[in-house]
ZAMARGU-4260 file (C-alpha; in steps of 0.2 Angstrom, whole numbers, plus 5000, padded with zeros to 4 digits):
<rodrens>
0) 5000/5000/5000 | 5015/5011/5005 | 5024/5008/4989 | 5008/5010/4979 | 5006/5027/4988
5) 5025/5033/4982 | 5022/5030/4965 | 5007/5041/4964 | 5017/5054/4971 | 5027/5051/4956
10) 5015/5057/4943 | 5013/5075/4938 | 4996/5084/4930 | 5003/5094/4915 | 4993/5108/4918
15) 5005/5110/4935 | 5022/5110/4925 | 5031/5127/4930 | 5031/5139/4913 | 5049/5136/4909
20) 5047/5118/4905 | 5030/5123/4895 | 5041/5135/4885 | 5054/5122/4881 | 5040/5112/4873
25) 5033/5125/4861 | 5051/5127/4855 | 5050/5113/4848 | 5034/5114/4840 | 5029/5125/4827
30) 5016/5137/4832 | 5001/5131/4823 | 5001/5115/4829 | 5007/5120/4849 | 4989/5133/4847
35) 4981/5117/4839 | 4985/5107/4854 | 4985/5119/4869 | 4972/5134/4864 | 4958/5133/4875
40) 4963/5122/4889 | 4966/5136/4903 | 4971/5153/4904 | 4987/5151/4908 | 4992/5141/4893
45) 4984/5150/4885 | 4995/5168/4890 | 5009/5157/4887 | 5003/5154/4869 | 5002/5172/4865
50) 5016/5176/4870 | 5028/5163/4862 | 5018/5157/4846 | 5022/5174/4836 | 5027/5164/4818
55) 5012/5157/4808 | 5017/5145/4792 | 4997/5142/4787 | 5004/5136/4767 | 5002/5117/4771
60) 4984/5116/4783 | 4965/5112/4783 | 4954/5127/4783 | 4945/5121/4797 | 4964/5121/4807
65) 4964/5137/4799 | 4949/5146/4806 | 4955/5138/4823 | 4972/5147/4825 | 4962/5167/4821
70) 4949/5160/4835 | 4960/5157/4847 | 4975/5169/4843 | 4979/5186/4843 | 4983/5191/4830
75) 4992/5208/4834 | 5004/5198/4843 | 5011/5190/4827 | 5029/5194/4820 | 5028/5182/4804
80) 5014/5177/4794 | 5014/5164/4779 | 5000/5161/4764 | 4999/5151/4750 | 4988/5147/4734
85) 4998/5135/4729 | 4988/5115/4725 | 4990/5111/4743 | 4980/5128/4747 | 4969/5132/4733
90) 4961/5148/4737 | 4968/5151/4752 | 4974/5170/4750 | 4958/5172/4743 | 4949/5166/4760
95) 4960/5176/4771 | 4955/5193/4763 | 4936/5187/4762 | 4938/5183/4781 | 4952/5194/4789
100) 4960/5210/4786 | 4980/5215/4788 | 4973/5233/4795 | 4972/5236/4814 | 4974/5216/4813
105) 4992/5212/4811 | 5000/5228/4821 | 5017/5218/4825 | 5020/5209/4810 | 5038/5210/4804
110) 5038/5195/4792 | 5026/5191/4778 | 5024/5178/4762 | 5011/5177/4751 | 5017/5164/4738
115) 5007/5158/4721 | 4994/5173/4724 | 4982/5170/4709 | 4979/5187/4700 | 4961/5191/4708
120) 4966/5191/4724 | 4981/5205/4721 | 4970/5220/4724 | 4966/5217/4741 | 4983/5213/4744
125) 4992/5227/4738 | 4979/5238/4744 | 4982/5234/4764 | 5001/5228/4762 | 5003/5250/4765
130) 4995/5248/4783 | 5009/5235/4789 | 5019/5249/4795 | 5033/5237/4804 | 5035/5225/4790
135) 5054/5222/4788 | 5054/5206/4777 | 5042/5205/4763 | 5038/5188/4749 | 5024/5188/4735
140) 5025/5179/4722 | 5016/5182/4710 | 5008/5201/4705 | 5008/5214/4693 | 5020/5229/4695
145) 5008/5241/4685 | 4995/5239/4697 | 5002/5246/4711 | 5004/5263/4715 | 5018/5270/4724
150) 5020/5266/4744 | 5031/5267/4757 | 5035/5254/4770 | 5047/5263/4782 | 5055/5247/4789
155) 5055/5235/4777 | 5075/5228/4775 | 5071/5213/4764 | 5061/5210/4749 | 5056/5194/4738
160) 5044/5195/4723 | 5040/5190/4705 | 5033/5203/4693 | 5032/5210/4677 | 5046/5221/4673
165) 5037/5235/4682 | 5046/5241/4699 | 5042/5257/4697 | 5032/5256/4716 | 5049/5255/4723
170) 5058/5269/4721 | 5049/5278/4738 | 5055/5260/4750 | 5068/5273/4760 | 5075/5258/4772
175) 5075/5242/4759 | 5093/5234/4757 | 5090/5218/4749 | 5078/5215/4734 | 5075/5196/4726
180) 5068/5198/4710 | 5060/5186/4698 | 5055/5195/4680 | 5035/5185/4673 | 5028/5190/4658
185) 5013/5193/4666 | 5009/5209/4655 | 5011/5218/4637 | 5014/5237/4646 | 5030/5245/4646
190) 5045/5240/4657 | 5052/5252/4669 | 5066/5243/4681 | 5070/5258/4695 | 5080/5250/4711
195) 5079/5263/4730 | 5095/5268/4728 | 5102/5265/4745 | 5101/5246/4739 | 5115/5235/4745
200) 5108/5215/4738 | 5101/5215/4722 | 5099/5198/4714 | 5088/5197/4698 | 5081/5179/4689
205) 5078/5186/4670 | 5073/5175/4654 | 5073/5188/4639 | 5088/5194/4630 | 5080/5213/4630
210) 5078/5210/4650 | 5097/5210/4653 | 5100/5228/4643 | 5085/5234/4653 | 5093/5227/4670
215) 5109/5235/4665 | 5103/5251/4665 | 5095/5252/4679 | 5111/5248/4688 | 5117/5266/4685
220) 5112/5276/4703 | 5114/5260/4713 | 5131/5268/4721 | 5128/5256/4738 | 5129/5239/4730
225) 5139/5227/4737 | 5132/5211/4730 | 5125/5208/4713 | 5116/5192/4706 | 5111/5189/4688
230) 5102/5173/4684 | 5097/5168/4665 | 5082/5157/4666 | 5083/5151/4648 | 5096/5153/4633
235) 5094/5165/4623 | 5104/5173/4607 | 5115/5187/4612 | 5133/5182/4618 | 5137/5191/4636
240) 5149/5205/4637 | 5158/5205/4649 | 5167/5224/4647 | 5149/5230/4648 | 5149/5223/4666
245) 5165/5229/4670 | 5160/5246/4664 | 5146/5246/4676 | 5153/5244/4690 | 5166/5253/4689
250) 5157/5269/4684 | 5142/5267/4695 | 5144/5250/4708 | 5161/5259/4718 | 5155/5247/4734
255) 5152/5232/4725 | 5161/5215/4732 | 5154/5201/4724 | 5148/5198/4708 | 5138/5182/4704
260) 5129/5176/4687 | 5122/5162/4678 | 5121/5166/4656 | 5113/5154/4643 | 5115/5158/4627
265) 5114/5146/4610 | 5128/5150/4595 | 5133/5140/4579 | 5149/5132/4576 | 5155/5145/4565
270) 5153/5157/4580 | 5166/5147/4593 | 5177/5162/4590 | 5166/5174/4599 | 5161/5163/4613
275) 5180/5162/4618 | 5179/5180/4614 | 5166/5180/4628 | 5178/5170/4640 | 5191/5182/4638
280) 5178/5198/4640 | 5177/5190/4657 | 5193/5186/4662 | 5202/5203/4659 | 5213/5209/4673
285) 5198/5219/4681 | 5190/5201/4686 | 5203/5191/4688 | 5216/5201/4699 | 5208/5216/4706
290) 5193/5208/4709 | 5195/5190/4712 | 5181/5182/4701 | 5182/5169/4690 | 5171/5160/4677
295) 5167/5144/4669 | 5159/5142/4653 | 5150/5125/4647 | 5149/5120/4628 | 5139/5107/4621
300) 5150/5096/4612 | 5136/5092/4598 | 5122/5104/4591 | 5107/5100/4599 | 5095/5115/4597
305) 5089/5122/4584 | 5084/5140/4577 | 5068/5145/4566 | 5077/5141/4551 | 5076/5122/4558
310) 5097/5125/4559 | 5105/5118/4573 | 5116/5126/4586 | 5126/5122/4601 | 5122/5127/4619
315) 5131/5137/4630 | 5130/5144/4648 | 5143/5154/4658 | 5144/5155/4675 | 5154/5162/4691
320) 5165/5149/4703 | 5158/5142/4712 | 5141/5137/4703 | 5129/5150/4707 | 5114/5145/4701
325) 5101/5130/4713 | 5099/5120/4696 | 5110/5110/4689 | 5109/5105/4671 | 5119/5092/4661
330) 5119/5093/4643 | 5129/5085/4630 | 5148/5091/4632 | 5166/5085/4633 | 5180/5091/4645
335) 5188/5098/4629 | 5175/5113/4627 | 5175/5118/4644 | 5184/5134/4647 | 5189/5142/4661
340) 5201/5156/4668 | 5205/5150/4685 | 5224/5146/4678 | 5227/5162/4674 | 5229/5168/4693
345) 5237/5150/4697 | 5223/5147/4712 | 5218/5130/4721 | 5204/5127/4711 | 5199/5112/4718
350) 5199/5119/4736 | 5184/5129/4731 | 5167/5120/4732 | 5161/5121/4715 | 5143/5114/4717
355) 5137/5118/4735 | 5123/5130/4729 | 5117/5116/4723 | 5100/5109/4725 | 5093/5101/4709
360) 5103/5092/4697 | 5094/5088/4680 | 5101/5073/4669 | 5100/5078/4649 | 5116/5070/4645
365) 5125/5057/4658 | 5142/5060/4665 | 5149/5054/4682 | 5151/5065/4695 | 5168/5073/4698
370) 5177/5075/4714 | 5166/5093/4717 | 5151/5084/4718 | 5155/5075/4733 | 5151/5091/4743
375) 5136/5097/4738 | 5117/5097/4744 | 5107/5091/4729 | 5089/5088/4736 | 5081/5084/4717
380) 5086/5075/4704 | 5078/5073/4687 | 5082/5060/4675 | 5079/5063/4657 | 5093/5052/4649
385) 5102/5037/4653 | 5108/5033/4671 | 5119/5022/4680 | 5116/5024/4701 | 5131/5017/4706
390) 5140/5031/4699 | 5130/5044/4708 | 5122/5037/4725 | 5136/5043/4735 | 5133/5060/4729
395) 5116/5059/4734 | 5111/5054/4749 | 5102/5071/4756 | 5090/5068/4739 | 5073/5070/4742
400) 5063/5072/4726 | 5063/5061/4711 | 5058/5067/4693 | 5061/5051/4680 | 5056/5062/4662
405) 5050/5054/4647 | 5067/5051/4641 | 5074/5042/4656 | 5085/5026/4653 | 5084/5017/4671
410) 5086/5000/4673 | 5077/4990/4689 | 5091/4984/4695 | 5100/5001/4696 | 5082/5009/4703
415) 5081/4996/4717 | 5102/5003/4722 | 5095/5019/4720 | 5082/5018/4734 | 5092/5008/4744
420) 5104/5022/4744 | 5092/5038/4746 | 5085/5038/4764 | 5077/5054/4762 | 5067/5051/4746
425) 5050/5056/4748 | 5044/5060/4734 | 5042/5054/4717 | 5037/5060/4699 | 5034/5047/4682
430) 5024/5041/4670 | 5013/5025/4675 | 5022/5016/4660 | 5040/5021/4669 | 5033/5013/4684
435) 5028/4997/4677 | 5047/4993/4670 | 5054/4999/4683 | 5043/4988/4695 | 5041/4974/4683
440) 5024/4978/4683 | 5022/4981/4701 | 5027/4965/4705 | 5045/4966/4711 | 5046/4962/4729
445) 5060/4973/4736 | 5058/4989/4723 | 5039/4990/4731 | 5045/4988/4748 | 5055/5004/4745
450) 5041/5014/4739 | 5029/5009/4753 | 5043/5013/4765 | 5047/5031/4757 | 5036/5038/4746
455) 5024/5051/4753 | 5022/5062/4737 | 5018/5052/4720 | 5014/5061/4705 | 5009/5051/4690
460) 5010/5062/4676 | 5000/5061/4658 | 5003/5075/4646 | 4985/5070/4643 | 4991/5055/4635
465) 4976/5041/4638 | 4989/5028/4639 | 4995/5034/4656 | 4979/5035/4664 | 4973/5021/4677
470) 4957/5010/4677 | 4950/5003/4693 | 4960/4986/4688 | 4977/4994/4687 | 4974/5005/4702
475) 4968/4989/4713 | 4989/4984/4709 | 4997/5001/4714 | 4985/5007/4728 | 4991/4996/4741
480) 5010/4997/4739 | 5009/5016/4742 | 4993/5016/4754 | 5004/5014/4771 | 5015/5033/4768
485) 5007/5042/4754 | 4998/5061/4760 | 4999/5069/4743 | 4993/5060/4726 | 4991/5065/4708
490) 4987/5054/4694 | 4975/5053/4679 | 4962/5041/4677 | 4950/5035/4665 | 4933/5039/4672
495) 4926/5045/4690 | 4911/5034/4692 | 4917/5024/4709 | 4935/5027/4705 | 4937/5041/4718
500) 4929/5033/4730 | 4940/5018/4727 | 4954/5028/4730 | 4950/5036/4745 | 4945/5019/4753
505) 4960/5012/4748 | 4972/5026/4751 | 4968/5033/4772 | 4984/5043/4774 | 4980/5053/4759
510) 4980/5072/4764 | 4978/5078/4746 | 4971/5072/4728 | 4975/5077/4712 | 4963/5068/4699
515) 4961/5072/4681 | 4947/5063/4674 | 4948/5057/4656 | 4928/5053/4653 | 4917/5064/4643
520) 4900/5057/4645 | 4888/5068/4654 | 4890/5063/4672 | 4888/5078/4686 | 4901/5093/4685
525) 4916/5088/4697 | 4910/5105/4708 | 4891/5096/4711 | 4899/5080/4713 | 4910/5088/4730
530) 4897/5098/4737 | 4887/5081/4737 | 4902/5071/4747 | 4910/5086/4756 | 4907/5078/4772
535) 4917/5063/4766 | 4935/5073/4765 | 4934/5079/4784 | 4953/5075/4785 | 4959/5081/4767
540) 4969/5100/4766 | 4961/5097/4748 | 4954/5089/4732 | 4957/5095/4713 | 4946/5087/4701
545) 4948/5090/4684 | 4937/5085/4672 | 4934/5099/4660 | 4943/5111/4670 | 4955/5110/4685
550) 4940/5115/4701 | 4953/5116/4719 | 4944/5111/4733 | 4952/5118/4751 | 4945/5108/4763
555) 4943/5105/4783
</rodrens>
């Protein structure tokens, strides 16, 4: 009886553990989920909450989670706030602004991102973002730069955005050091690029050729710039120049310390002249000795694009050491047309780590992996070409996204090494006929154990091709393998009549679905069809149906 009596003593209530250890918890929780679990319950839990849950990530929950966290949380107490209309979200931003309002509601907030904003739901955006007088860190992606009018946010330092090439609403930002620019064509109106000039980080992701000269001359009154990024999305046809950059900066850029950049550009064989013409417009003494920069430039050994005149050209991109760029491509070259001006200041090139920006590496042309790759942090990986994993697992053991393209030469027996040397995958992108060789039609006993181990995001993908969709037969094969881990699906099927509810019986871990219906008879619209079984998806963030267009469903 005695010792029955100590061992209760042993036992604490949770409501009675002193604030310190309480705090120590929620640091190891994000704040949606610690508000989640701890709203409600007293009132001193509750002070605790407002007081230490201040960052709000919402790009990945349910609606009815959602509504929770602006029931039970002040939301002037917030420092950082995250939306999102991406597929996981769909009309998210667009629920916030029908619902809740930035002014008088969000007095402390220092930190906000508002990614994949569709276009209707700028306006109300851009027309409250003036009231967030303490904002010092600001993402959207994407808007409209001639739909804004000018503003002022007196604290912001930091800027992230994608726009057309309108930044015309900057020029009154009196505090902003660091601007991340992405330029969309989202818009036929004329371009006007005009930088705050107290600007010290400027890094701009262009596609057109006319962008760059429109970017270079608005470097002109930036006389505080101390880093400089230029990233070429796509190649285009004008060579780089790199005496025009060096006339820049020394005539307006006085400050500047580093200079990254990433240039595609496509020339013919009678042109090889002018793209060493190029390397050495970059590796005059101005780079190379006062100011320490060096390039590499990457030429394809065969021609493999071609112009409107149906002739074919090589490919070319040139780039700062180390690689600047997050993505990686590997096209057809040979070590004999890669140029580079590291030996003309004799430096230890291989002590720099070439590849550490690093994060997707996509196959067009195999190679094996040289000693820079063994440092570096790819997390995706896209195969479009043959490829051997032996060569390459070592190099990728933080990989967390798969992307096998139509073009993809993988055997099963390399595909099982490759999972086998990948703990971290999660995710996976093929065609279903991909999937059936590599599987041996979903038969193979150890390459299906892997993917019901690791795959939690599977994308099927079609290009509306009919042979890729699934029928309830085909689906009764894959459904179980990838039923145990799988939250996120996307696949095409042939028609909707009990194949979704196949599915979602089959598939209970499943947080979002992705379906595009192939049928055309007359069944009910996919938006009826919801409303009917909305009750069903309780536990699903959302649903996209397509059928004969894509309807998102953001669900509780």
């Amino acid at each position: 009886m005695v010792n029955k009596q100590k061992n209760q003593n042993f036992f604490t209530l949770f409501e009675n553990i002193p604030n310190e250890l309480f705090i120590e918890i929620l640091s190891y929780l994000i704040a949606t989920d610690a508000v989640i679990a701890f709203s409600n319950l007293n009132y001193r839990f509750q002070c605790l909450i407002f007081e230490f849950c201040q960052s709000f990530d919402l790009t990945s929950i349910s609606k009815n989670k959602f509504d929770i966290i602006f029931q039970y949380h002040n939301t002037n107490r917030w420092h950082s706030l995250k939306l999102s209309d991406d597929n996981n979200t769909p009309g998210q931003v667009k629920y916030f602004f029908e619902n809740y309002f930035f002014i008088d509601n969000f007095s402390q907030l220092q930190s906000l991102s508002i990614i994949k904003i569709k276009p209707f739901n700028q306006y109300p955006l851009l027309s409250q973002l003036p009231f967030l007088t303490n904002l010092i860190s600001l993402k959207i992606e994407s808007i409209c730069g001639n739909n804004i009018s000018e503003f002022n946010l007196p604290k912001l330092k930091k800027l992230i955005f994608s726009s057309c090439a309108n930044t015309n609403w900057l020029k009154n930002f009196s505090e902003i050091e660091t601007i991340e620019y992405t330029i969309i064509d989202c818009c036929l109106n004329d371009k006007i690029l005009i930088w705050p000039k107290i600007l010290k980080h400027l890094k701009i992701i262009f596609t057109n050729d006319d962008d760059c000269l429109l970017i270079q001359q608005s470097l002109t009154h930036l006389s505080q710039l101390i880093n400089l990024e230029i990233y070429q999305k796509e190649k285009g046809i004008s060579f780089p120049n790199g005496q025009i950059w060096e006339q820049i900066i020394l005539s307006s850029l006085p400050l500047l310390k580093n200079f990254k950049f990433y240039f595609q550009f496509a020339c013919y064989d009678y042109q090889l002249h002018q793209v060493k013409q190029v390397i050495g417009s970059f590796s005059t003494p101005f780079y190379v000795l006062e100011k320490n920069w060096f390039i590499h430039c990457d030429l394809s050994a065969r021609c493999d694009t071609y112009d409107m005149y149906n002739r074919r050209r090589k490919f070319a991109i040139l780039y700062t050491i180390p690689f600047p760029f997050e993505t990686l491509t590997i096209f057809k070259n040979s070590s004999k047309t890669m140029i580079s001006n590291w030996s003309k200041n004799n430096i230890d090139h291989l002590s720099i780590n070439t590849y550490k920006n690093i994060k997707t590496l996509i196959f067009k042309s195999y190679t094996k992996p040289d000693q820079n790759f063994n440092r570096s942090n790819i997390m995706n990986l896209i195969i479009n070409t043959s490829f051997d994993s032996l060569d390459w697992i070592h190099v990728l053991t933080k990989l967390r996204h798969l992307t096998i393209d139509d073009c993809a030469v993988l055997s099963m027996e390399n595909f099982n090494i490759f999972l086998d040397n990948t703990p971290y995958l999660y995710s996976l992108t093929a065609k279903k006929s991909m999937m059936k060789l590599l599987t041996d039609n979903w038969t193979d006993i150890c390459v299906c154990n892997h993917l019901s181990r690791k795959i939690r995001s599977l994308t099927f993908y079609s290009n509306k091709n009919s042979l890729q969709y699934f029928n309830k037969n085909e689906l009764e094969k894959i459904l179980p393998i990838f039923s145990s881990k799988c939250q996120h699906l996307s696949l095409g099927v042939h028609s909707r009549n009990n194949t979704i509810d196949f599915i979602l019986r089959k598939m209970l871990q499943l947080y979002s679905l992705h379906v595009h219906i192939q049928q055309k008879n007359s069944s009910p619209p996919a938006v009826e069809w919801l409303e009917q079984q909305h009750t069903r998806f309780n536990h699903f963030n959302c649903i996209i149906i397509n059928d004969r267009q894509d309807h998102y469903f953001w669900l509780g």
